[in-house]
KEBA-422024 format. One record per residue (C-alpha): residue in three letters; x, y, z. Coordinates in steps of 0.25 Angstrom, whole numbers, plus 2048, in hexadecimal, padded with zeros to 3 digits. Example, Ala and Ser with C-alpha at 12.3 -4.5 7.8 and 13.67 -1.06 7.14 Angstrom:
REM KEBA-422024
SITE  residuo   c1   c2   c3
SITE      ALA  831  7EE  81F
SITE      SER  837  7FC  81D
This chain:
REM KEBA-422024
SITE  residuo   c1   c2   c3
SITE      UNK  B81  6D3  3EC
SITE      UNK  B8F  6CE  3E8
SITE      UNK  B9A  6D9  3E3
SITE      UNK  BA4  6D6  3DA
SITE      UNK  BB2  6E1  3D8
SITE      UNK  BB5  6E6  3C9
SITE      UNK  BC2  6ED  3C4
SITE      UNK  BC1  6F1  3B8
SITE      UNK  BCC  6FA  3AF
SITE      UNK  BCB  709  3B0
SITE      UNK  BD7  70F  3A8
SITE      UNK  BE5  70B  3B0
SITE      UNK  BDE  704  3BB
SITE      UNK  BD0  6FE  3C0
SITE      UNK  BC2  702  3C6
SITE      UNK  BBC  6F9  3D0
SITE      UNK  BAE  6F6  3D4
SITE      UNK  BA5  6EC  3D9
SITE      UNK  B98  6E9  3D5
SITE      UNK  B8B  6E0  3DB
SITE      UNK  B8E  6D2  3CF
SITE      UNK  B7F  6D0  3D0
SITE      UNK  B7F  6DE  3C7
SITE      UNK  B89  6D9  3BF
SITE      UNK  B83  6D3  3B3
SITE      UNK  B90  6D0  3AA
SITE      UNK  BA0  6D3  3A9
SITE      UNK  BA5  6D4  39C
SITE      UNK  BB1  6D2  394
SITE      UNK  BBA  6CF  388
SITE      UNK  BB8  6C1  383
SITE      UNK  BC5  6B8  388
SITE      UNK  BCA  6B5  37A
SITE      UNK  BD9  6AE  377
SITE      UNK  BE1  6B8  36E
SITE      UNK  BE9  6B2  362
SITE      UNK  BF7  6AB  365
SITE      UNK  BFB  6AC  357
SITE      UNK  BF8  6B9  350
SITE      UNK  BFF  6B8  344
SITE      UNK  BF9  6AA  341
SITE      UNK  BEC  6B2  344
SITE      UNK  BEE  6BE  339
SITE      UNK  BF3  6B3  32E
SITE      UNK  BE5  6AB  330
SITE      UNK  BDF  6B6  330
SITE      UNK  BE5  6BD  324
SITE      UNK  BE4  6AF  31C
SITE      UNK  BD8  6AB  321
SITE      UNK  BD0  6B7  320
SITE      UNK  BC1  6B9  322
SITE      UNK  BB8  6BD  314
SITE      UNK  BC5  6C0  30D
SITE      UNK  BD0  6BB  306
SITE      UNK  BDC  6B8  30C
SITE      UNK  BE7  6C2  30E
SITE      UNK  BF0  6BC  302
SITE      UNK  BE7  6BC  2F8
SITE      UNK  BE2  6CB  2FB
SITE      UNK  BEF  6CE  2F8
SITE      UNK  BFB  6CE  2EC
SITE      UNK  C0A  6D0  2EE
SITE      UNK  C0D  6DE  2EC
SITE      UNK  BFE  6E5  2EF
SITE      UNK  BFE  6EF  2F9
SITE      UNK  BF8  6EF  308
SITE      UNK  BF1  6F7  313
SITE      UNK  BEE  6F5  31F
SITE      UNK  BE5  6FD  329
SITE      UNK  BE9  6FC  337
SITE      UNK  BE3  701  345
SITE      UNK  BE7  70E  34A
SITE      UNK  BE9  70E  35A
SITE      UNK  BDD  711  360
SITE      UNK  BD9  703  35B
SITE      UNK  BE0  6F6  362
SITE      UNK  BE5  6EF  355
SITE      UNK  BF1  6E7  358
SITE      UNK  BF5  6E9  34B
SITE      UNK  C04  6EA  34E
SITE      UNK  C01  6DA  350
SITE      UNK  BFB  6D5  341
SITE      UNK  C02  6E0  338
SITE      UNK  C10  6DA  338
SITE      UNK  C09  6CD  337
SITE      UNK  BFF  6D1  32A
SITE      UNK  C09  6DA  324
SITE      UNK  C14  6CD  324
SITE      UNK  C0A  6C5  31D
SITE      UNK  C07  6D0  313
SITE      UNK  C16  6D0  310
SITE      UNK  C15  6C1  30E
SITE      UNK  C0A  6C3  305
SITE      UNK  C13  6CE  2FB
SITE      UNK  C0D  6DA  301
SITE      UNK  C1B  6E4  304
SITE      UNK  C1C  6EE  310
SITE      UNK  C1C  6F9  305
SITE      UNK  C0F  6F3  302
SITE      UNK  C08  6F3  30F
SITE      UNK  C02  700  316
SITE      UNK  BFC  702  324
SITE      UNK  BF0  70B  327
SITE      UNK  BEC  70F  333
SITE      UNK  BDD  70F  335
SITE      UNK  BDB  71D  33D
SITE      UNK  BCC  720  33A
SITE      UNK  BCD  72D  341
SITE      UNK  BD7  72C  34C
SITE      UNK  BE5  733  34C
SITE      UNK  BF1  730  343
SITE      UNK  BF8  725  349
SITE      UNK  C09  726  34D
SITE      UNK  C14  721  344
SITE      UNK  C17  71A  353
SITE      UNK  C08  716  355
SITE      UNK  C07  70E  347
SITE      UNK  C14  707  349
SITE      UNK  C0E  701  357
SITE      UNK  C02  6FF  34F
SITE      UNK  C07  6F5  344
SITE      UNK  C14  6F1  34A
SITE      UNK  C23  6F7  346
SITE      UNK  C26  6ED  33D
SITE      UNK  C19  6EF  334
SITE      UNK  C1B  6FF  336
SITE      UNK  C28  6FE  332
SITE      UNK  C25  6F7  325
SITE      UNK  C15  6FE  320
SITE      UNK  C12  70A  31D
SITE      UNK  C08  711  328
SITE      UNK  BFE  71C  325
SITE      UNK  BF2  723  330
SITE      UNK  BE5  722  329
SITE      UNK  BE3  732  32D
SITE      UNK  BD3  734  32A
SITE      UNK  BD5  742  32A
SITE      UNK  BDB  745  31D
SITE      UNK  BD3  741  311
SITE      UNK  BDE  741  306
SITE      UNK  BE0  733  30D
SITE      UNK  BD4  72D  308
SITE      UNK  BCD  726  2FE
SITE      UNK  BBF  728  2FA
SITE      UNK  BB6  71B  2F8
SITE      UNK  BA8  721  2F9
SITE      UNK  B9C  722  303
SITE      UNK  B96  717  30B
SITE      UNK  B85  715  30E
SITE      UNK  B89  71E  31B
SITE      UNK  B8E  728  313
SITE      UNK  B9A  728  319
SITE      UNK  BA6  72C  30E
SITE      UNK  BB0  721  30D
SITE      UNK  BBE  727  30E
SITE      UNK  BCA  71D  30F
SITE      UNK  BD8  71E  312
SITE      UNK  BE0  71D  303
SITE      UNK  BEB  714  30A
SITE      UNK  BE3  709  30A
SITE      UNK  BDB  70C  2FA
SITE      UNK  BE8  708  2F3
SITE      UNK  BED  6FB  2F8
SITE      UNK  BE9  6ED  2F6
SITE      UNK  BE4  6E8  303
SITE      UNK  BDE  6F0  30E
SITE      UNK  BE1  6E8  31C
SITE      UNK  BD9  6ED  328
SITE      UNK  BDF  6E9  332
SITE      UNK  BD8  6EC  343
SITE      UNK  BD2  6E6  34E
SITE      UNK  BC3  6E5  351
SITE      UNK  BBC  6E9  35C
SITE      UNK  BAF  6EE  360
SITE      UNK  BAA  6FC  35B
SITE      UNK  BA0  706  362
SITE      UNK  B9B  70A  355
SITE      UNK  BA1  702  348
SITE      UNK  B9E  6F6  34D
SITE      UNK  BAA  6EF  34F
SITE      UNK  BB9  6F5  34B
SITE      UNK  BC2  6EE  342
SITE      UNK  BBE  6EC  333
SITE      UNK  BB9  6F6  329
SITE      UNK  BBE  6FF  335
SITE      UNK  BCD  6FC  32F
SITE      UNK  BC7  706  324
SITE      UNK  BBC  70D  329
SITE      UNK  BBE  714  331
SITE      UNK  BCD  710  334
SITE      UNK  BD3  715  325
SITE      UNK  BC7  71F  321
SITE      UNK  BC7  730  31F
SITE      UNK  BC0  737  32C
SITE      UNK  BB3  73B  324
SITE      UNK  BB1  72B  321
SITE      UNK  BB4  729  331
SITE      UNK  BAB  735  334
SITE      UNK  B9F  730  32C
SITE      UNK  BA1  722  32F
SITE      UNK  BA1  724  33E
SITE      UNK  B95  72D  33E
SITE      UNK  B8E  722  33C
SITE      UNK  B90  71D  34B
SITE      UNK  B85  727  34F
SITE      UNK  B7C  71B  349
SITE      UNK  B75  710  354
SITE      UNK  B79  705  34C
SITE      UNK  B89  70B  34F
SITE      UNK  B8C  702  359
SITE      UNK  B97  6F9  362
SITE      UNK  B96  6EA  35C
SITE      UNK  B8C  6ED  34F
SITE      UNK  B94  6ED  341
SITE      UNK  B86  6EB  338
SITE      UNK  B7C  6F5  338
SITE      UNK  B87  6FE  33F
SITE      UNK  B87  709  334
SITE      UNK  B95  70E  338
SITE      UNK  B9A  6FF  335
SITE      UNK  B93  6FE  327
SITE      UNK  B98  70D  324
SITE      UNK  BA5  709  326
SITE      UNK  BA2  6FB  31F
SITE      UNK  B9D  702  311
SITE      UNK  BA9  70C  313
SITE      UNK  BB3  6FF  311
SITE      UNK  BAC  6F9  306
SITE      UNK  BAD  705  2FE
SITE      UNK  BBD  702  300
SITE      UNK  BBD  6F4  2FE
SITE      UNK  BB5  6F4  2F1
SITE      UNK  BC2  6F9  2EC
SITE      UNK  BCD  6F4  2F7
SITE      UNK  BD0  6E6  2FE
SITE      UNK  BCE  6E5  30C
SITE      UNK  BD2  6DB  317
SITE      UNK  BD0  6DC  325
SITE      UNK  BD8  6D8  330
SITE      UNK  BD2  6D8  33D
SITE      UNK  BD7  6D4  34C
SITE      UNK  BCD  6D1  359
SITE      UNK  BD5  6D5  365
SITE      UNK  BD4  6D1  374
SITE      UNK  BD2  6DB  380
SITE      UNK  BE1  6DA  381
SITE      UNK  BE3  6DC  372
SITE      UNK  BE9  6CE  36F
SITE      UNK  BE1  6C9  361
SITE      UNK  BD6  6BE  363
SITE      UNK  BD4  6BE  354
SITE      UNK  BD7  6C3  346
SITE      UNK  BCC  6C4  33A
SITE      UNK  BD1  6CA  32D
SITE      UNK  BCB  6C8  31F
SITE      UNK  BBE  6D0  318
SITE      UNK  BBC  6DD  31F
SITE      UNK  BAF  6DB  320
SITE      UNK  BAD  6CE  324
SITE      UNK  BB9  6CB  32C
SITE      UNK  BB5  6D7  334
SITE      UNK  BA7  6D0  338
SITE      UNK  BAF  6C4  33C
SITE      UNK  BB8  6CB  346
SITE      UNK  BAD  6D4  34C
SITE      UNK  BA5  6C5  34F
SITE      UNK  BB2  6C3  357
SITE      UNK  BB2  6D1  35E
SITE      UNK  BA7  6CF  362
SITE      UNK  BAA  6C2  36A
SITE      UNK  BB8  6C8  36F
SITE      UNK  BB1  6D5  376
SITE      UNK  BA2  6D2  375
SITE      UNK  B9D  6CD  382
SITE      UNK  B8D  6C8  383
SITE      UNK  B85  6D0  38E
SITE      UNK  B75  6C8  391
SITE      UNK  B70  6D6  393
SITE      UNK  B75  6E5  395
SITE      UNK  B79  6EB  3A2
SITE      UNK  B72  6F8  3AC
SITE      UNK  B82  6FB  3AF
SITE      UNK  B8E  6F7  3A6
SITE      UNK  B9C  6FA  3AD
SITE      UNK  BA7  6FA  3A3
SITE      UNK  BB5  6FE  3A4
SITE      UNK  BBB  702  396
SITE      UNK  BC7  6F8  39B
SITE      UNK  BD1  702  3A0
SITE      UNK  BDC  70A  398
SITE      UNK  BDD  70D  38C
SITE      UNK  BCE  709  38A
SITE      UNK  BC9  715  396
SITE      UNK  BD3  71F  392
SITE      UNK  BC8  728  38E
SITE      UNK  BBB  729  38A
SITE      UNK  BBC  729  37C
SITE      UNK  BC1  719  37F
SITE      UNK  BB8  717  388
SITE      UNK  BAC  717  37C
SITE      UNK  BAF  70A  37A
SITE      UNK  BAE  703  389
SITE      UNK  BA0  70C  388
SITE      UNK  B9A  707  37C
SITE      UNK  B9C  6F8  380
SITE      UNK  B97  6FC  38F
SITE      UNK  B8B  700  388
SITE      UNK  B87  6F4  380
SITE      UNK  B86  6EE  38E
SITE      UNK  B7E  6F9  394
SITE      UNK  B6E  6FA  395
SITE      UNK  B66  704  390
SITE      UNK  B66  70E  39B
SITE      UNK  B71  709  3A2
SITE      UNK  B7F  70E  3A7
SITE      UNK  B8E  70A  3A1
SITE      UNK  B9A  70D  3AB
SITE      UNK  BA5  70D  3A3
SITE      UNK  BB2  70D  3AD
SITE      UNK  BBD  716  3A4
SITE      UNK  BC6  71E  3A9
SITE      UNK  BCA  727  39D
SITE      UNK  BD7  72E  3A1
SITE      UNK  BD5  736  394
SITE      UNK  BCA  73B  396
SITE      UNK  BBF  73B  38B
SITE      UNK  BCB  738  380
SITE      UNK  BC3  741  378
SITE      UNK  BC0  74F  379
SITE      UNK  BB8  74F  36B
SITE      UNK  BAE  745  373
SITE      UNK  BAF  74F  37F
SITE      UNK  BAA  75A  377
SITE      UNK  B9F  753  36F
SITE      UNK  B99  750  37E
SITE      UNK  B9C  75E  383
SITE      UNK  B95  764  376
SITE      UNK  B89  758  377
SITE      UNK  B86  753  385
SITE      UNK  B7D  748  381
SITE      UNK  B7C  73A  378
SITE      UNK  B72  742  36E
SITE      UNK  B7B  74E  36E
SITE      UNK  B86  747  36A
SITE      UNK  B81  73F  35E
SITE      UNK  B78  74A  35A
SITE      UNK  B84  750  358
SITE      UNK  B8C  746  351
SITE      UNK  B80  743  348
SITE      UNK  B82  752  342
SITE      UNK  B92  751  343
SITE      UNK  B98  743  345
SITE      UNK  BA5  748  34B
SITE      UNK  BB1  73C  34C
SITE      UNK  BB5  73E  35D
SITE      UNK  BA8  744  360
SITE      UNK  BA2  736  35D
SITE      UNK  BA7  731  36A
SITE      UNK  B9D  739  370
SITE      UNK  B93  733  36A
SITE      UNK  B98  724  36A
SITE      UNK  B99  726  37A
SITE      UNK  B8C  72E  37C
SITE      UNK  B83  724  374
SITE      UNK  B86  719  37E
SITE      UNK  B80  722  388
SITE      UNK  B73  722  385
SITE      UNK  B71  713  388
SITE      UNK  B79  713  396
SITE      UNK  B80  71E  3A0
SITE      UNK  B8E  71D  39F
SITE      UNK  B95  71F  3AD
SITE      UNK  BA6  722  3AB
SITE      UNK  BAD  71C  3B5
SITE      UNK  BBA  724  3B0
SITE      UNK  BC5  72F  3B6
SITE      UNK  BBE  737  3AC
SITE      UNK  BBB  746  3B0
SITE      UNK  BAE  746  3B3
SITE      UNK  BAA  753  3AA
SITE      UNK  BAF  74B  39F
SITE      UNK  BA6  740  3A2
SITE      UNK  B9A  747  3A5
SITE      UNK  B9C  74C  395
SITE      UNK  B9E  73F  391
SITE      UNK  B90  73E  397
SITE      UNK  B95  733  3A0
SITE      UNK  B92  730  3AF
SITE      UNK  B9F  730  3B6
SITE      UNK  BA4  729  3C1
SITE      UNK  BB0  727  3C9
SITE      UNK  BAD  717  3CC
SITE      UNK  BA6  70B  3C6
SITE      UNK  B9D  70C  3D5
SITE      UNK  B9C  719  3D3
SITE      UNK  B98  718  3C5
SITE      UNK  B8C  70C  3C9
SITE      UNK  B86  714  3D3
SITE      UNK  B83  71E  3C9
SITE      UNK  B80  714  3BF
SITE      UNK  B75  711  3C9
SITE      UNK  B6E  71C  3C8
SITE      UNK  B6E  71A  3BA
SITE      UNK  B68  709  3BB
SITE      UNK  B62  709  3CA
SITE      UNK  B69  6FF  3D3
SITE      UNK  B63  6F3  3CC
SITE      UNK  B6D  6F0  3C0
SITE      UNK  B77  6E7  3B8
SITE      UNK  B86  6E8  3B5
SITE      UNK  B8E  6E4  3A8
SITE      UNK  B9D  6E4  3AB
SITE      UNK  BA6  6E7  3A0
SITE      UNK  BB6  6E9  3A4
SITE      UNK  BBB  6E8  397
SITE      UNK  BB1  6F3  392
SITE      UNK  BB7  6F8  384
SITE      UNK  BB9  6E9  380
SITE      UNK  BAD  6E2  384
SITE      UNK  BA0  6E3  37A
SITE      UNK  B94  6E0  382
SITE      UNK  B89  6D7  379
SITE      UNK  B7C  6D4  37C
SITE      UNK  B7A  6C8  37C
SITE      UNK  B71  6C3  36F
């Protein structure tokens, strides 16, 4: 049999290994797309030439008032690219600087930096908007707008109920249990009061919560319904970007939040979704190197694409390195306290804790596949996670041989928290 050498990124550097081809059934990667040459002429089609909406200058009157819901930075939003260029045009249309404010979307992440903003939307737009953290924590912040199918309480950030147009501004990528990012995200979670968040995300515990799915995903339609109760009384626009593995914009899709949204999650689909004919015994996947393997916790994502391409009973080796550890001692402690899947969402079913929903969002992959880290991890640490551990990818396939026999087929994925395996219709 014929071996072929792999390298794949494994934090600062690379793992090596070599593998029979006549086991290797596919490789899979990013979709080579050419990123956009011109991005302002970019925003302004896409600005004046919306999808399901009006266009941006007839939303708008000189002198009404404007905000705009930016990412915070755990999410890759470029943003610090179109703000100057869509706050320009809104000048050109007679909307004044005093009249503009930016919001940052933080669902439940920390406050961000008066320095972290500024790199976010550029120094000249910082120097000229007002910028507020959308802090879920404390209530006096928020509007009340009633109570979705879900029963989930609809509470919204009041710097965004008393202007004339809501901008949501983001990039869209694939999500493990919404769906797809981007979208009603902007507002739900992204500007929403933690109980909102709390009961919104609860809903992951459902089947149906899953990576690529938007309808019939009840976290999706939670959050759906949740902006409609808004928009009934509040104009929305949505601006989203489709980004490369290297971050450059491939696309930009603004218009109705709704449908503009389905648009541009067609075209994530064909940037990161890659066609499988059938699911593999072993998929080897590295996470892409650092930042991506810095810990566990950013790991999730390489191990929930990894598992669309797994059998049923199969083994995922993920190759990570986390230099940080687990990134997460809420998750560490909700696996200490319930060693087990069934532990863990029995747990969460009687008290959805946000952090301690990692636990679950990594351990309900497991009952499909064994996960083998190939990680600098500490062992103890691993075995908590309920991961197999091993020191090498050779090391890591001779275990999973005890797992699939000797008789067995490989799916590659090197750029494993980017690629989306799909089954092939």
């Amino acid at each position: 049999m014929t071996k072929a050498d792999y390298s794949y990124k494994y934090g600062h550097g690379y793992k090596d290994f070599s593998l029979e081809q006549e086991k290797v059934m596919a490789e899979i990667k990013v979709a080579e797309m050419t990123p956009l040459t011109d991005l302002r002429q970019a925003v302004l089609d896409a600005v004046y030439h919306p999808i399901g909406s009006k266009p941006l200058n007839e939303l708008l009157q000189p002198g009404q008032k404007v905000a705009f819901i930016c990412n915070d930075p755990t999410r890759v939003a470029n943003s610090h690219d179109f703000m100057p260029i869509l706050v320009e045009e809104l000048n050109k249309l007679g909307i004044k600087d005093e009249d503009m404010r930016i919001v940052f979307a933080l669902g439940t992440h920390r406050k961000m930096t008066q320095q972290e903003m500024v790199e976010a939307v550029g120094e000249d737009v910082a120097q000229r908007l007002p910028m507020y953290n959308s802090d879920c924590n404390k209530l006096e912040d928020f509007e009340y707008f009633g109570e979705t199918s879900f029963g989930t309480p609809v509470w919204l950030n009041k710097l965004i109920c008393d202007v004339d147009l809501v901008i949501m501004t983001g990039t869209i990528v694939h999500h493990f249990f919404s769906g797809f990012g981007g979208g009603r995200k902007a507002v739900l979670p992204g500007v929403a009061a933690m109980e909102t968040i709390r009961r919104n995300h609860s809903l992951m515990m459902s089947p149906d919560s899953q990576l690529g799915k938007l309808h019939g995903n009840p976290v999706y339609e939670d959050q759906m319904e949740g902006v409609r109760l808004f928009a009934k009384e509040h104009k929305l626009f949505l601006f989203n970007a489709v980004l490369d593995a290297k971050k450059q914009f491939l696309k930009i899709f603004a218009g109705d939040w709704e449908e503009a949204h389905l648009e541009a999650c067609k075209f994530v689909d064909k940037v990161y979704g890659v066609e499988i004919e059938a699911p593999a015994d072993i998929v080897i996947a590295s996470c892409g190197g650092y930042p991506k393997d810095i810990n566990v916790y950013q790991l999730q994502k390489t191990m929930d694409n990894a598992w669309c391409a797994v059998k049923e009973g199969g083994v995922v080796i993920i190759i990570g390195e986390c230099e940080e550890g687990s990134g997460s001692a809420a998750l560490e402690k909700a696996l200490q306290e319930h060693p087990s899947p069934d532990a863990i969402k029995a747990q969460l079913e009687k008290n959805f804790v946000i952090g301690a929903h990692k636990a679950f969002a990594i351990t309900r992959l497991m009952k499909k596949a064994k996960f083998i880290l190939v990680s600098a991890l500490d062992k103890k640490i691993a075995k908590d996670l309920l991961f197999d551990a091993a020191d090498s990818v050779d090391e890591a396939i001779a275990l999973a041989e005890k797992y699939v026999g000797s008789d067995y087929k490989i799916i590659l994925m090197p750029q494993g928290s980017l690629t989306v395996p799909l089954l092939k219709k």
